[in-house]
C-alpha positions in Angstrom: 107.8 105.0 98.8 110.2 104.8 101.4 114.3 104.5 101.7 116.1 101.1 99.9 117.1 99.4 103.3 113.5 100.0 104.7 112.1 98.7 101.6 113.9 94.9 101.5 113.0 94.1 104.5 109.2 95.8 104.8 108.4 94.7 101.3 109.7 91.5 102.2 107.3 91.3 105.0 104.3 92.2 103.0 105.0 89.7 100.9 104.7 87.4 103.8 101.2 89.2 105.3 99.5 89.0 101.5 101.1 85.1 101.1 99.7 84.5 104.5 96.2 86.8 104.2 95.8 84.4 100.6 96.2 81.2 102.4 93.7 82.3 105.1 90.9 83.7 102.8 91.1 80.5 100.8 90.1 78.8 104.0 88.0 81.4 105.9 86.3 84.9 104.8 104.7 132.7 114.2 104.6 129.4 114.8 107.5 127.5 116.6 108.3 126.6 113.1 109.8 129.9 112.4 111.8 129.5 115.9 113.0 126.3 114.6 116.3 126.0 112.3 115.3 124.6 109.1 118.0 122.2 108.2 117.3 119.0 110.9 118.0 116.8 108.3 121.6 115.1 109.9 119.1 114.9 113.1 116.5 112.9 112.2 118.1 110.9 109.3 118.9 107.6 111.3 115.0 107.7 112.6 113.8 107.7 108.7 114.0 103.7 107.9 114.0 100.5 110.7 115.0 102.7 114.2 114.9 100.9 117.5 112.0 103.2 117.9 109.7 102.2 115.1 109.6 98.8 117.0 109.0 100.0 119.8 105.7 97.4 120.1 107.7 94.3 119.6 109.5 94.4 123.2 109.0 93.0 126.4 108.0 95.2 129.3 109.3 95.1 133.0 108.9 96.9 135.5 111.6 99.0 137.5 109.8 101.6 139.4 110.8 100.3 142.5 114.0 101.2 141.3 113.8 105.1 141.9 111.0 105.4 144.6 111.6 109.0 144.5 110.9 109.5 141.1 108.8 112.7 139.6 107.9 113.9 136.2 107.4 117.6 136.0 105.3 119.3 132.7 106.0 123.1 132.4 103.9 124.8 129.8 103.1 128.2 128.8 100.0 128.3 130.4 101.0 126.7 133.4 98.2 124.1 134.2 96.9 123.3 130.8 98.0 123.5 127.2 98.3 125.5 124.8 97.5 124.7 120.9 100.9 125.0 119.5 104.0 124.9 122.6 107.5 123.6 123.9 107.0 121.7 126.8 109.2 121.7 128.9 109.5 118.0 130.9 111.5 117.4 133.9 112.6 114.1 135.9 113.6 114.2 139.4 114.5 111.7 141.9 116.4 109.5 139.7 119.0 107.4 141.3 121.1 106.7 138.6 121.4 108.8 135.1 121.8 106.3 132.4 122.2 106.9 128.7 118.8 104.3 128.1 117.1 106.2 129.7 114.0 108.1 127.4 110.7 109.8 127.6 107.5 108.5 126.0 104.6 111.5 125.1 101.6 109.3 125.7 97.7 110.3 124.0 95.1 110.0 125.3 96.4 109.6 128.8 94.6 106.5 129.9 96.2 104.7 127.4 97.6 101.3 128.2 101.2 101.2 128.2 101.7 97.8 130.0 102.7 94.8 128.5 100.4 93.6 125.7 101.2 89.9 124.4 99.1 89.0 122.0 99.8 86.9 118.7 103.0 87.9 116.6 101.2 88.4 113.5 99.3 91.3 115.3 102.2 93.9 114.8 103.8 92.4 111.9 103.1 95.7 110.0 105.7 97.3 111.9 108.4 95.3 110.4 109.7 93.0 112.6 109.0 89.7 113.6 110.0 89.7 117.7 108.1 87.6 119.8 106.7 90.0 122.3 105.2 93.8 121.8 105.6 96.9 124.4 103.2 99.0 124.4 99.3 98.5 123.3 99.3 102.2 122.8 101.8 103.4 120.5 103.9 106.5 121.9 102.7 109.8 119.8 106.7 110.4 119.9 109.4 109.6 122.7 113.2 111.6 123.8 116.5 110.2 125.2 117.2 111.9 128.8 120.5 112.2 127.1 119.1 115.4 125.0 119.7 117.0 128.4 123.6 117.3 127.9 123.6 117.9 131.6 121.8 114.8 132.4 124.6 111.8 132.6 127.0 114.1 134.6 124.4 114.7 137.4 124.9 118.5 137.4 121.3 118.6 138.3 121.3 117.4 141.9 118.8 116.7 144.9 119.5 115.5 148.9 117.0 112.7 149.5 118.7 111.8 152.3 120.8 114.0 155.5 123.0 112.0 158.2 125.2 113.5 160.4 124.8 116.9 158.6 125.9 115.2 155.2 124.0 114.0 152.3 124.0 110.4 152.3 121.6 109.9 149.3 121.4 112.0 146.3 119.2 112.1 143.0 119.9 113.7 139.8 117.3 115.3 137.5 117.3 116.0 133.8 114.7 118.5 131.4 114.3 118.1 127.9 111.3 120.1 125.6 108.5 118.5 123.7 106.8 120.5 120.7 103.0 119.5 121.7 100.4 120.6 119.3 96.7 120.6 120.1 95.5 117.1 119.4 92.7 117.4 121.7 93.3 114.4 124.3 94.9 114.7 127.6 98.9 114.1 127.2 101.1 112.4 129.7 104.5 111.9 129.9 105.6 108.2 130.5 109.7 107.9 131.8 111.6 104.3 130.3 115.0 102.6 131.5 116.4 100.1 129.7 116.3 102.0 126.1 114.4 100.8 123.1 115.3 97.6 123.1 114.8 96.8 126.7 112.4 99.2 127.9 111.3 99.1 132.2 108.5 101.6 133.4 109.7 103.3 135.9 107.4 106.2 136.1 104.6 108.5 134.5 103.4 112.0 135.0 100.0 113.2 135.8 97.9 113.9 132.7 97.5 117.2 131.3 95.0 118.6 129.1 94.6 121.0 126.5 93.4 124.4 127.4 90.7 124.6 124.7 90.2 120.6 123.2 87.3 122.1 120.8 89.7 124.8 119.4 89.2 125.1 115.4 92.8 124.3 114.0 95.0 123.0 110.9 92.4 124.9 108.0 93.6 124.4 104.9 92.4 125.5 101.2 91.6 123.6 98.5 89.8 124.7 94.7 86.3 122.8 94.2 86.3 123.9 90.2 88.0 125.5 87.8 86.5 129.2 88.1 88.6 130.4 90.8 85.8 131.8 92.6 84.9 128.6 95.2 87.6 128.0 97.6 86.8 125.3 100.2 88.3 125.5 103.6 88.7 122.0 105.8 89.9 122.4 109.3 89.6 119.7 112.7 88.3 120.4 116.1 86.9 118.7 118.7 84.0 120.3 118.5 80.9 118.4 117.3 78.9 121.4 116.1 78.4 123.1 113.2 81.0 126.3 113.0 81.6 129.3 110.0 84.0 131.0 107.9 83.3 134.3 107.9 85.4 135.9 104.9 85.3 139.0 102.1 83.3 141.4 103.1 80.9 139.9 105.6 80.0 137.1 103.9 79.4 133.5 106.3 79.2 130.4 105.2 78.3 126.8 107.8 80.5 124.2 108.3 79.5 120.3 107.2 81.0 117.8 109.8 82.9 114.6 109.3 84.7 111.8 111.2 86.1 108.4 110.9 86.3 105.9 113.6 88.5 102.8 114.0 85.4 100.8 112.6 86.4 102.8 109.1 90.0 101.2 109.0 91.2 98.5 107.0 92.4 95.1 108.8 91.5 91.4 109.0 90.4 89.2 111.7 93.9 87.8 111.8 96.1 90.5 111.2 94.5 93.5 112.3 96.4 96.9 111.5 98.0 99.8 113.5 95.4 102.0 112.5 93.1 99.9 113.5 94.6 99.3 117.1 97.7 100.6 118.7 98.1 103.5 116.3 95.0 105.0 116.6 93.7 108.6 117.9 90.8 109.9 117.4 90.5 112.6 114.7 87.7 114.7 116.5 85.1 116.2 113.8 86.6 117.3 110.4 84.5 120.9 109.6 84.6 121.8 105.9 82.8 125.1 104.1 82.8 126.4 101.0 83.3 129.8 100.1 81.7 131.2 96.8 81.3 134.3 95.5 85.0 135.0 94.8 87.2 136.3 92.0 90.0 134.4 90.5 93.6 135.8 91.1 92.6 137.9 94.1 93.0 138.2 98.0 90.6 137.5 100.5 90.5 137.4 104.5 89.1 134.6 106.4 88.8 133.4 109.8 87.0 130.3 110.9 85.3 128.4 114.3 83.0 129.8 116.6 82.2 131.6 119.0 81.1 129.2 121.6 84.6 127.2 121.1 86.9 129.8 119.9 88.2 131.5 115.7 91.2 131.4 114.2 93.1 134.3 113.6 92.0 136.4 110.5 94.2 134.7 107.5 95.2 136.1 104.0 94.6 134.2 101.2 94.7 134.3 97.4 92.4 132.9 94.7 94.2 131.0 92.0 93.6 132.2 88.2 90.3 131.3 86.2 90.9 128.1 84.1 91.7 129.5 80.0 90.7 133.3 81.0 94.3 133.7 82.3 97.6 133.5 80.7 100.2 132.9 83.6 99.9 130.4 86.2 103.0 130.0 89.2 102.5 126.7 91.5 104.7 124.9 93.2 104.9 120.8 93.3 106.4 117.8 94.9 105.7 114.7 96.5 106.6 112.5 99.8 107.0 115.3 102.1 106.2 113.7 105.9 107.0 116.1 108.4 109.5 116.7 110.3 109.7 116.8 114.4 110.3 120.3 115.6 111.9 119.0 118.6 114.7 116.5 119.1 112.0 113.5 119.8 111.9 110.3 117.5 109.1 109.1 115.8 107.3 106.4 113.6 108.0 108.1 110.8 110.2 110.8 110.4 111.2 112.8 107.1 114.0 114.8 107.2 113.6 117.4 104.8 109.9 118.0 105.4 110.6 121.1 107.4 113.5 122.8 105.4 110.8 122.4 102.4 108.2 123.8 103.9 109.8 126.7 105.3 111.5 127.7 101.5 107.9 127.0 100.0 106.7 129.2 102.9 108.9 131.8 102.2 108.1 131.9 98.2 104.3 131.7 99.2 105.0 134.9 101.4 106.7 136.6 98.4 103.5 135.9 96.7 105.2 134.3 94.1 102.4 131.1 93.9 99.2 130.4 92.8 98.7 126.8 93.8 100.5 124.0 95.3 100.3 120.7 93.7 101.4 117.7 96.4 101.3 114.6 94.7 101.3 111.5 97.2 102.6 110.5 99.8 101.3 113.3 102.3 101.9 112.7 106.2 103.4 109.1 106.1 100.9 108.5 109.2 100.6 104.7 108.0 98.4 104.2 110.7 99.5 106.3 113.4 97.0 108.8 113.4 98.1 111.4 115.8 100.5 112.2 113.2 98.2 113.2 110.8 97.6 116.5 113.2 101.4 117.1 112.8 101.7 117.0 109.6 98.4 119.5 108.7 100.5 122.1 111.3 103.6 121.8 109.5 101.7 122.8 106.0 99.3 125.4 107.9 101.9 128.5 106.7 101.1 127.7 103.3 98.0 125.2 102.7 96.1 128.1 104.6 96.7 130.8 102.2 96.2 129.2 99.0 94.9 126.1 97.2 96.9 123.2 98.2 95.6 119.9 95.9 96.9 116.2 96.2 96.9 113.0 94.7 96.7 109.7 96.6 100.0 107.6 97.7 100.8 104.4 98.8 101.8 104.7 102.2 97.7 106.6 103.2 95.8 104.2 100.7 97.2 100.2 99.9 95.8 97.6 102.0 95.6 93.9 101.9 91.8 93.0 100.1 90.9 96.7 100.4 90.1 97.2 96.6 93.9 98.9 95.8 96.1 97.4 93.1 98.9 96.7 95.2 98.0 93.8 98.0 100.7 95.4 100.6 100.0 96.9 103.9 101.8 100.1 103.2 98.8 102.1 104.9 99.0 100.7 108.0 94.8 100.2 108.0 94.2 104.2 106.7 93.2 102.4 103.4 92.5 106.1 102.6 90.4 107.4 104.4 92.2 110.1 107.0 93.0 111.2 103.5 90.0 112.3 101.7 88.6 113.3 104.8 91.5 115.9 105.7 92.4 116.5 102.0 88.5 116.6 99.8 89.4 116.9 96.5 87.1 117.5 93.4 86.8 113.9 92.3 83.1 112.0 91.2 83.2 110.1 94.1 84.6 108.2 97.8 87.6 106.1 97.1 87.3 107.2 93.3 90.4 110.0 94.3 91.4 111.0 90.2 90.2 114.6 89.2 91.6 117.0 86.7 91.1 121.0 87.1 92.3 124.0 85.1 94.2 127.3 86.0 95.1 129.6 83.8 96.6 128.3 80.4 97.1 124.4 82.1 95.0 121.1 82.6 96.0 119.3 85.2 94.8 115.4 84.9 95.6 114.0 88.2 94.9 110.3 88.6 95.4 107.5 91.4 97.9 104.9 90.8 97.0 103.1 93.3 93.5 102.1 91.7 92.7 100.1 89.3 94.0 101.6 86.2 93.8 98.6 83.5 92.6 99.2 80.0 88.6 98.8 80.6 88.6 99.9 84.3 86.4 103.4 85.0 89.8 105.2 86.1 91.3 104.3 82.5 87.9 105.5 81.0 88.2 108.7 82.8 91.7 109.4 81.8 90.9 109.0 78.0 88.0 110.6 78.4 89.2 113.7 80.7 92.6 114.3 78.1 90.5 113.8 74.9 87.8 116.6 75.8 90.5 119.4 76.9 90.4 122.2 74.4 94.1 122.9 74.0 92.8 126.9 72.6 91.6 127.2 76.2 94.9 125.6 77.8 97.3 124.7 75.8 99.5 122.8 78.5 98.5 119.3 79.5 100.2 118.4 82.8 99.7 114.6 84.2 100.1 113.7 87.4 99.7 110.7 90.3 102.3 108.9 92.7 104.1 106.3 91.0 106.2 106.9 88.0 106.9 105.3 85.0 110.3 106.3 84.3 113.7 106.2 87.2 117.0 105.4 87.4 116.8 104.5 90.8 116.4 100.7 91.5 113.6 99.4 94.4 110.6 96.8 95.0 108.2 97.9 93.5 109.4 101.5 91.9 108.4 100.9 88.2 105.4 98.8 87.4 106.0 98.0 83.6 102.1 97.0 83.4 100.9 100.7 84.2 103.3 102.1 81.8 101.7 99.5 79.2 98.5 100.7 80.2 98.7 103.9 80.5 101.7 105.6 78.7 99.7 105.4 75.2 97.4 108.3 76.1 99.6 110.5 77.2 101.1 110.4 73.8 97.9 110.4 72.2 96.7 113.0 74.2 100.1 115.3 73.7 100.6 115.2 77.3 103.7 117.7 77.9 104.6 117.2 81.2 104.6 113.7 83.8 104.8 114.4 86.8 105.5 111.8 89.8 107.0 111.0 93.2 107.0 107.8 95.1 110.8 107.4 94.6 112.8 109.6 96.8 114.9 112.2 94.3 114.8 114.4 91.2 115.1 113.0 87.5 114.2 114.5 84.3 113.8 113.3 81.0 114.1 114.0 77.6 111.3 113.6 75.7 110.7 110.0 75.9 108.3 107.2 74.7 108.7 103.2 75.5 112.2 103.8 76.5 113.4 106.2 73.7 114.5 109.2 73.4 112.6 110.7 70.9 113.8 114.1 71.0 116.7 116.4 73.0 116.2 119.4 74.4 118.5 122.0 73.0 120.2 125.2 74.9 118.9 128.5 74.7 120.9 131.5 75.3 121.3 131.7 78.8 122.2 127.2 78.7 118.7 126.2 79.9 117.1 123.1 78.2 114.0 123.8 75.9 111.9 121.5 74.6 110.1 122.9 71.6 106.8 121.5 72.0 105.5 123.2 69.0 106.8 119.8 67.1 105.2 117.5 69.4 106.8 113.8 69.8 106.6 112.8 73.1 106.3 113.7 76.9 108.9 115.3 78.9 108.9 113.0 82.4 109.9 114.3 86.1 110.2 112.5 89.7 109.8 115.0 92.2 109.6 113.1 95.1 112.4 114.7 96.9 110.3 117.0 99.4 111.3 114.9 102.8 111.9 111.2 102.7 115.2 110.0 103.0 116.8 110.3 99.9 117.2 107.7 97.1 120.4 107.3 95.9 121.2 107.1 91.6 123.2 104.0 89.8 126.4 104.8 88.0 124.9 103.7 85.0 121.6 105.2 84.3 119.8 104.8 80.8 120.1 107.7 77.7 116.9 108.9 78.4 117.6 110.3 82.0 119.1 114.2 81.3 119.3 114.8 84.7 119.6 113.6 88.5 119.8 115.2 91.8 119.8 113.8 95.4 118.8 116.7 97.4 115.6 118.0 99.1 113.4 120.6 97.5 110.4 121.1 95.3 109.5 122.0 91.6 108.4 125.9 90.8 106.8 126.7 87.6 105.9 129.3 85.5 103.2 129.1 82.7 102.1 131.5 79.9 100.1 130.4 77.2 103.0 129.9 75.3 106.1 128.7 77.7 106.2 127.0 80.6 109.6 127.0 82.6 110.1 125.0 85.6 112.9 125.0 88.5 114.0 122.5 90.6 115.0 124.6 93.8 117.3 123.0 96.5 115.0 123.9 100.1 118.3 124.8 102.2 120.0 127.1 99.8 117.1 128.4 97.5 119.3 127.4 94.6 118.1 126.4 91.1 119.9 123.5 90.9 118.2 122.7 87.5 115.8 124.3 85.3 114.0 123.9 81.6 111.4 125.2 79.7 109.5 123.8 77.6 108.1 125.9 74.6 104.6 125.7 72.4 
C-alpha cells in the first residue's frame, strides 16, 4: 500500500481509469551498501508519495541548448571507459553559463531512448497520478539529481575562461559534479542535463553513452526452498546472457541453468489506456537463469558460485540450508513486508522507500551473525509498478541476504492488480507488471502461473501463504486450497500454524482500501477452524499486534511473564493472535488516537519481525532497523 496522501488522490484516479475502462469495454473489447550510512530516511522521505519527480512525464519539453553552447557532460567511472557492475559515478557538467538551483541530471537506459517531447492522449499516463495536459519524456528517467547536490555548484567555485580579451576573461563558465550509484542493468547509460526543474524541464544537453563493461555478467542470485526437506535450494539470478550457465556448489557438484524472460508483449494494458510497464517504464529484463541444487542437508552450509565461463561467475558465496520440515525443533526467520529500496545515492526516483536500506543492512547484519534460517517477505517487494529498471535495484539491495539463505514471498498489490487482468481489485496499482517480473525474479513453490499461494514447513511450523490479491471467495480454487492445505497439516509434526499474504484483516490505521471486510468474511473462519496461531500481514505501513481476536473481539489477553513479555498460552486455544508488519521501508502510516480494544500494540517505526520457534514456544521481536532495539516482543506458548 502506499502513504495516506498518495493514496486519495491515486486511488481516486483509479477509480476514474476502472469507471472509464467499464464504460469503454461495454462499448468495445562489500558492496557500496556497506559504504553507505544506513539511516537515509529524512533524505528521501519527501520523494516517497506525489514528488515533482514522479510526474516527471506529464510536462512540456523545450529546448534551451542553445542556451550554454559550451556545454559538456563528463562520466568518470572506476574503470575509466566502461562500467562496472556495481559503482559511483561520478558526473560532471562544464560550460554552463549560469548555475541555477533547477537545474538536474536525468540517468537515461538504454541510451537511444527518446527523451523529446511525447504528446500523445492524456489518458496514456494517467497511471502516474496526475492529470496535466502534456508528458516529458517517452522514456522514463531510471533516476535523476539536482546540480544543487554539488554544494559548490550555485556559487560558481568551479570555474572555466571561455573567453580572453585584452589579457582578461571576458566570458566564464561554471561546472558542478555529483555521483550516481549505477548498477549493472545491461544497457548503455547516458546522462541527460535539464534546466527549468521538474516542473518546467528544457534539454539543454546529454552525454555520450556508456556501456557496461561485461552486459552478460551473471548478477542479483538469490535463494529460494522448492520443498519442505531442506535439501533443494533453487538459485534465480539475471544476465544478459541468453545461454544456458551453472551453479557449481558442495563438493563439485554442477547443476544447468533453465532460462526465462518477459517482454513488453507480457504486460498488462488496454488499447486506450496502455500502462507504464507497458511503454515508458519499460527495460528489458535480459534472461532470468534459474537451477536447482539437490542433494543437500537441511540446517547446513554450502558454497556456491554461479555463470559461466564464456560470460563471467560470481564470487564463491556462503549459504545455509534451512531445517527439515517436523524433524527439527527450532526454527529462526525473519519477516516483513513493503520494503522498496532505497537509492544509495542522493538521486530521486519513482518510488522511493525510506527505510528499505536501514532494514536491510540490520537484517544483513543478523543474517551474518547467523542468527536466521529463512526470511519471509510478504508483499509488496520492489514497488517497480512498472518501472522496470528498478526491479534490478531492488534484487541488489537484498543480494547480502537473499543470496545466503532462503528468501520466500507472497504477492502484493503494487507488482500484481491490474484493470481486467483476473485480480480482485480492478486498480492499476501494478503499473502493467500484472505479476509477472514477480514470479519470474521470485519462483515460488506454488501449483501453478498466476496461482502464487503455497504453504511449506521448517522445523516445528507450517507456513500457509496465500494471495490476496486472487480470488479468494468461498468456492474459488484459492479458498479450496486454503481449507484444504490447514486441514491436512499434522500439528504432531509442526505444531505452529503461521498464515500469511498482503492485506490484513485487522488495523487501526484508516486508508482506501486497507481492510476489505468481505475477505475477512471469507476467510477469517478457517483460520479459527484450523487453530491458526499467528496472522501475519503488511500492506499498511506500521506495526500492530493483537490480542487474540475473532470478528472484532477480544477473546483472550495475553498475560506477563516474568521478565513483562506478553504470552499467549496457546495450549487453551480461542483464537488467532494477528500482526501488520509492513513497516520494512514505505513511508510510514500514522495510528488514530482512538484505536479499538483489540489492538495491544502500535509502533510507527521501520524494522522487521524476528522469531524464534521450538516445538513448544514461539517468541517473536519487533526490532527497530536503526537502533537494533526490541521495541516489542511476545511469545506465544503451546
Amino acid at each position: 500500500m502506499e502513504s495516506c496522501n498518495w493514496v486519495l488522490n491515486y486511488k481516486y484516479v483509479s477509480l476514474l481509469l476502472l469507471f472509464f475502462f467499464l464504460t469503454l469495454s461495454s462499448s468495445t473489447s562489500s558492496s557500496p551498501l556497506e559504504l553507505v550510512i544506513t539511516n537515509t530516511t529524512a533524505m528521501h522521505r519527501n520523494f516517497t508519495a506525489l514528488s515533482d519527480f514522479r510526474l516527471i512525464n506529464r510536462r512540456i519539453l523545450n529546448d534551451c541548448s542553445a542556451s550554454n553552447p559550451s556545454l559538456k557532460i563528463n562520466i568518470i567511472s572506476s574503470t575509466s571507459s566502461t562500467l562496472s557492475d556495481d559503482e559511483f559515478v561520478t558526473v560532471t557538467v562544464t560550460g554552463v553559463s549560469k548555475p541555477s538551483n533547477d537545474h538536474w541530471v536525468a540517468m537515461i537506459s538504454p541510451s537511444n531512448s527518446n527523451v523529446e517531447s511525447c504528446v500523445l492522449n492524456e489518458l496514456y499516463y494517467l497511471q502516474t497520478g496526475d492529470t496535466a495536459k502534456l508528458p516529458l519524456l517517452c522514456h522514463y528517467p531510471v533516476k535523476a539529481q539536482l546540480m544543487t547536490n554539488d554544494p559548490d555548484y550555485l556559487s560558481c567555485k568551479k570555474k572555466e575562461c571561455k573567453k580572453l580579451e585584452n589579457g582578461k576573461c571576458s566570458v566564464t563558465t561554471c561546472s558542478g559534479s555529483i555521483k550516481f550509484h549505477v548498477i549493472n542493468i545491461r544497457s548503455d547509460i547516458e546522462f541527460v542535463f535539464f534546466s527549468g526543474g521538474f516542473l518546467k524541464p528544457c534539454l539543454v544537453g546529454r552525454s555520450i553513452p556508456v556501456r557496461f563493461a561485461n552486459p552478460k555478467m551473471p548478477l542479483y542470485g538469490h535463494l529460494s526452498s522448492i520443498d519442505s526437506t531442506g535439501t533443494s535450494m533453487r538459485l534465480t539470478w539475471v544476465s544478459g546472457d541468453n545461454q544456458p550457465q551453472q551453479i557449481q556448489y558442495g563438493d563439485g557438484k554442477k547443476v544447468t541453468s533453465i532460462i526465462n524472460t518477459f517482454s513488453q508483449n507480457d504486460m498488462c494494458s488496454t488499447i486506450a489506456l496502455p500502462s507504464p510497464a507497458k511503454d515508458f517504464g519499460w527495460h528489458d529484463p535480459g534472461y532470468i537463469h534459474s537451477a536447482v541444487m539437490t542433494g543437500l542437508k537441511p540446517s547446513s552450509i554450502f558454497s556456491y558460485k554461479y555463470g559461466s565461463d564464456l560470460v563471467g561467475w560470481s564470487e564463491q558465496i556462503l549459504f545455509s540450508t534451512p531445517p527439515a520440515g517436523g524433524t527439527s525443533d527450532e526454527l529462526r526467520f525473519i519477516t516483513y513486508g513493503d520494503m522498496g529500496k532505497t537509492p544509495l545515492d542522493a538521486s530521486e526516483e519513482h518510488y522511493i522507500q525510506p527505510g528499505a536500506l536501514s532494514v536491510i543492512k540490520a537484517i544483513s547484519d543478523d543474517v551474518n551473525l547467523n542468527n536466521v534460517n529463512s526470511i519471509f517477505h510478504i508483499g509488496d517487494i520492489s514497488y517497480a509498478t512498472g518501472f522496470l529498471a528498478e526491479w534490478e535495484y531492488f534484487l541488489q539491495l537484498i543480494s547480502p541476504v537473499a543470496s545466503k539463505l532462503s528468501y520466500m514471498t507472497a504477492i502484493g498489490n503494487l507488482f500484481r492488480d491490474y484493470i481486467a487482468s483476473g485480480s480482485v481489485y480492478l486498480t492499476p496499482d501494478s503499473g502493467g507488471e500484472c505479476g509477472v517480473p514477480y514470479e519470474t525474479y521470485f519462483p515460488m513453490p506454488a501449483a501453478s502461473k498466476d496461482k502464487p499461494w503455497y504453504s511449506i514447513e521448517q522445523a516445528s511450523i507450517h507456513f500457509t501463504i496465500i494471495s490476496t490479491e486472487h480470488d479468494w471467495s468461498q468456492n474459488s480454487e484459492q479458498y479450496q486450497w486454503m481449507q484444504k492445505d490447514m486441514s491436512s497439516v499434522n500439528r504432531l509434526k509442526t505444531p505452529w500454524l503461521i498464515f500469511m499474504g498482503h492485506r490484513p484483516m485487522y488495523t487501526s490505521s484508516s486508508g482506501l482500501f486497507s481492510i476489505d471486510n468481505k475477505f475477512v468474511e471469507a476467510v477469517e473462519p478457517l483460520l479459527l477452524e484450523n487453530k491458526v496461531d499467528l496472522v501475519l500481514f503488511g500492506h499498511v505501513h506500521n506495526y500492530e499486534r493483537t490480542c487474540s481476536v475473532y470478528q472484532s473481539v477480544c477473546k483472550a489477553m495475553p498475560t506477563k511473564d516474568a521478565t513483562g513479555v506478553d504470552t499467549y498460552d496457546n495450549r487453551n486455544y480461542v483464537a488467532p493472535v494477528h500482526a501488520v508488519i509492513g513497516m520494512a521501508g514505505f513511508k510510514l502510516d500514522k495510528f488514530p488516537d482512538t484505536v479499538s480494544n483489540w489492538s495491544l500494540k502500535r509502533i510507527s517505526e521501520y524494522g522487521y519481525l524476528r522469531a524464534h520457534a521450538t516445538r513448544t514456544d514461539l517468541n517473536l521481536e519487533f526490532i527497530i532497523s536503526n537502533t537494533r532495539e526490541v521495541k516489542d516482543a511476545f511469545h506465544i506458548t503451546k
